[in-house]
Every structure is written in C-alpha cells, then in structure tokens.
N, C-alpha and C positions, 0 to 999 in steps of 0.2 A: 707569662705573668702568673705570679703565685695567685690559688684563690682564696689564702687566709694565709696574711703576711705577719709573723713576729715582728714584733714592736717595740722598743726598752719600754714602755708605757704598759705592757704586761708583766713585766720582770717583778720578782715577789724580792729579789733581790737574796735568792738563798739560790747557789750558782746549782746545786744537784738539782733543784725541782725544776728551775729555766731552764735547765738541759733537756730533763726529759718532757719539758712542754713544746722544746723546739722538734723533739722526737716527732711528739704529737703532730705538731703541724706539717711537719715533713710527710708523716703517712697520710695526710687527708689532702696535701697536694699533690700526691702521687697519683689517690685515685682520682681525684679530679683531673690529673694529667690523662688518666684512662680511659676518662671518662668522654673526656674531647678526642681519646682514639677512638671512639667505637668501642671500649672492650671496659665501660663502666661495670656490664654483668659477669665479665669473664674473674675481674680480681674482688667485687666485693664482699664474696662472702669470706672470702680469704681476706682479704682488709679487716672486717669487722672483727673476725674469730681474732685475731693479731690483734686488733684493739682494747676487746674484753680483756684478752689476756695481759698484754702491756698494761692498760688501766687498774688492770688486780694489784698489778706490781709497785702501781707508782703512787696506788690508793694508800696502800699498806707502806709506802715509805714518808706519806708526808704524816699518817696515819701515827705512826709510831713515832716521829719527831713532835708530835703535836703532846702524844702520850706523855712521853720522856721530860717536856720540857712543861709538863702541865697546861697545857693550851686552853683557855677557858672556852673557846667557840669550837672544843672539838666536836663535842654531841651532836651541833648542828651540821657542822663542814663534813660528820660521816656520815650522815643522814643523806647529805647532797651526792656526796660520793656513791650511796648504796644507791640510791634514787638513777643515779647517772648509767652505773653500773645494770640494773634491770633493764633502761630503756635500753642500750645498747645489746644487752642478751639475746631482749624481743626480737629485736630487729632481727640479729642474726637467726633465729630459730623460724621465726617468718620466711628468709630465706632457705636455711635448709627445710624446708616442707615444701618448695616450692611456689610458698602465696607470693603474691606480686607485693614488691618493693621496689618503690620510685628513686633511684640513682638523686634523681634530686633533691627528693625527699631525706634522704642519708644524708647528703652532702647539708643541708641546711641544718640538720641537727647536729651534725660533729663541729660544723663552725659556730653556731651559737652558743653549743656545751662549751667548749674551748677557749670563747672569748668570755662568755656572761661567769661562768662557775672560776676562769682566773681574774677577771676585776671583781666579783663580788664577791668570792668568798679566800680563794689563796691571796691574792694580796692582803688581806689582813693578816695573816701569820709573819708576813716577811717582815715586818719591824719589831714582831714581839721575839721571835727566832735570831733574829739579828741583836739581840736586847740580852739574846742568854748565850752568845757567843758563836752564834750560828749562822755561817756567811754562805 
C-alpha cells in the first residue's frame, strides 16, 4: 500500500506538472517501500540528493511557466518553492555530516510538502494556465 497516494483531487490540471508530481510521489513511496525493508538509512541520502535536484528542475519549470504567462502569485509560489528547497537541502547535509535524521521524520515532511504546497499553492496556477492555453 502506497504511503502517499495521487489523487485527481491534486491534479493542477496542467498534464507536465501532474507528471512530474506523480514523479514525486513515486520516489517517496519508494523510500517508504525501503523503509519497511530495513534499508530507510541505506537509500536516503540518495533519495533526498535525487530530490533537491529533481525539485530544482520542476521548480524552475512551473517557475518559468508562471513567468511566461505572467502569473500574478508568482513572487509568493517561488518564495514557497525556495522555502521547500532549503528545508529539503538541510536535511540532506544533516545527513551527509552524519547528524541523526529520523526516516520518519523525512518521510512526514516529503508527504506534507507534496500534498499541502500542491492544494495550496499549484492548484491555483492550473486554471489561470489552463486560461492562457496551457493543458
């Protein structure tokens, strides 16, 4: 059983970004798949590093669709983005130094970043995107 299920009820309704949210969810039930093996510590810093960096990528695409089409709540939605982006960093660097990081603890912030940042802040893009011919 997944431990953070895609839902049409998340869909921003712009088919590239529901792609790569389904990305998203895909790699954080992976490591929660790991994580029920035993081997939560084995893949997460590799998880995370993969995340930041996938996250840069998917920042800077809804980022510049926001730009392009004049999005009036960009200032804020990159604000959330850069916000999202640091905590996820921390994390990771916390583990490359060694400090202790709670597998749990991960796992509760990638599902709440995931579900709270796409009903509150990308679902509002997807009707204004949808508005400038953007599917």
């Amino acid at each position: 059983m997944p431990f953070i299920d895609w839902t049409e009820q998340l869909s921003t309704k712009v088919k590239t970004f529901d792609d790569q949210h389904k990305k998203l969810f895909g790699l954080v039930n992976d490591l929660h798949d790991n994580m029920a093996q035993g081997k939560g510590k084995d893949v997460m810093e590799k998880t995370l590093a993969w995340l930041v960096n996938y996250t840069k990528t998917h920042f800077a695409s809804e980022e510049e669709m926001m730009t392009r089409h004049k999005y009036l709540g960009y200032l804020s939605h990159k604000a959330e983005h850069d916000e999202l982006t640091r905590q996820a960093a921390d994390l990771l660097k916390k583990l490359q130094a060694g400090e202790p990081v709670m597998s749990v603890q991960v796992m509760r912030f990638l599902k709440d970043w995931l579900e709270q940042h796409i009903m509150k802040m990308d679902k509002k893009y997807g009707p204004f995107l949808n508005a400038k011919g953007v599917a």
